[in-house]
N, C-alpha and C positions, 0 to 999 in steps of 0.2 A: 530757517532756524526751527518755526515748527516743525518740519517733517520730521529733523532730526531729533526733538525731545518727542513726537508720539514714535517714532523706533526706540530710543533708550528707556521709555516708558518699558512697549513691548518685550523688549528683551530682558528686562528689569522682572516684567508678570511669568515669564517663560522661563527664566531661571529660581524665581518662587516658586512654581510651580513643580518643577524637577527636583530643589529641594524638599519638597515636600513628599513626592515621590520617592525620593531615594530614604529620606525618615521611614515611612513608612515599610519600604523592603527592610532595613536593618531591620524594625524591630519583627516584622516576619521571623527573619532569620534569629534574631534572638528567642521569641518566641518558637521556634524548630527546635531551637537547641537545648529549654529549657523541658520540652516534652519527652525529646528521647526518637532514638532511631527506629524505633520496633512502632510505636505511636503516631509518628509521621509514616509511618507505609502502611500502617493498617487505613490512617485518614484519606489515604491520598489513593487505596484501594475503593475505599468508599465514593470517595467524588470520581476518579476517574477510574473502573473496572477496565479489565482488559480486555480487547479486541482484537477477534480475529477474523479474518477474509478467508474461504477457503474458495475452492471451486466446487460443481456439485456434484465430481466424482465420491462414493460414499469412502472410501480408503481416507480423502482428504478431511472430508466431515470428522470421522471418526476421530484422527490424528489432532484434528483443531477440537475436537469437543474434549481427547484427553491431556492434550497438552496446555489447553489456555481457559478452560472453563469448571475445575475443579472446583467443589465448594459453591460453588455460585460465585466464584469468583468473579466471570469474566463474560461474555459474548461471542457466539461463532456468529457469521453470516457468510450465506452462498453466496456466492460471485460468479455469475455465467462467462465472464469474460475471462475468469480464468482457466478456464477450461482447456483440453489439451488440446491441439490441432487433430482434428476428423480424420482418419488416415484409414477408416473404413473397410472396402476389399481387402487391402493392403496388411489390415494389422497382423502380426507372428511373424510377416514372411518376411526373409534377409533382403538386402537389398539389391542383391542379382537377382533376385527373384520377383521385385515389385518391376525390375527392370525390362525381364523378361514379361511379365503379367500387361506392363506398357503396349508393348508393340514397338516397333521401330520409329515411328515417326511423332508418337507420343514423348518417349522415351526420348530423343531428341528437343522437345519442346520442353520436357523436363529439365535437362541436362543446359536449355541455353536460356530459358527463365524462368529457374525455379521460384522467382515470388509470385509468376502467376499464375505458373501449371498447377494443376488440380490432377490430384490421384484422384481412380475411378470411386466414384460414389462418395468423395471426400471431399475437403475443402482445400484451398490456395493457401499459400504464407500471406497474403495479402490481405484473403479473410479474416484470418486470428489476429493479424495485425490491427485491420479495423474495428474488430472485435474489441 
């Protein structure tokens, strides 16, 4: 019989507690609504600014500093991991041509596992993966 009144205790303090929680959101939300829509996103610009991840090609930088950081609005950060796959000798050329630039038996090891052939001078799908 004790076990059972310290659990209907517990659940008793657990659901005071939720209520008091759930008190507390309404009057947030009454509170939101008595400020105004324009007020709540200027506030919520202030506590939470916007962020953005780019990679540190500078095209990205660029994109992420005009698109999310106007005003001082917001945050860019570099992110090396997003970077594009290394495809190095290889870059411009079409892909009969990175084919040819292979060799035959590269070009084959390409063609039957591409996550872990490596273009010359460049990285795996395996790398940026881990990346």
């Amino acid at each position: 019989m004790g076990k059972l009144l310290r659990q209907l205790s517990d659940r008793q303090e657990r659901v005071r507690r939720l209520e008091e929680e759930l008190a507390a959101a309404e009057q947030t939300v009454r509170d939101f609504d008595a400020l105004g829509e324009e007020e709540v996103l200027r506030r919520g610009k202030l506590e939470m600014p916007a962020q953005v991840f780019t990679s540190t090609l500078p095209i990205t930088r660029q994109t992420g500093e005009f698109l999310f950081t106007t005003e001082g609005e917001g945050e860019r950060e570099d992110v090396t991991s997003l970077n594009p796959a290394d495809i190095w000798a290889t870059y411009g050329m079409t892909l009969a041509e990175v084919y040819d630039s292979l060799g035959r038996d590269n070009a084959r090891a390409f063609l039957t596992a591409p996550y872990t052939a490596r273009l010359p001078g460049g990285e795996a799908l395996k790398d940026v993966v881990r990346r």
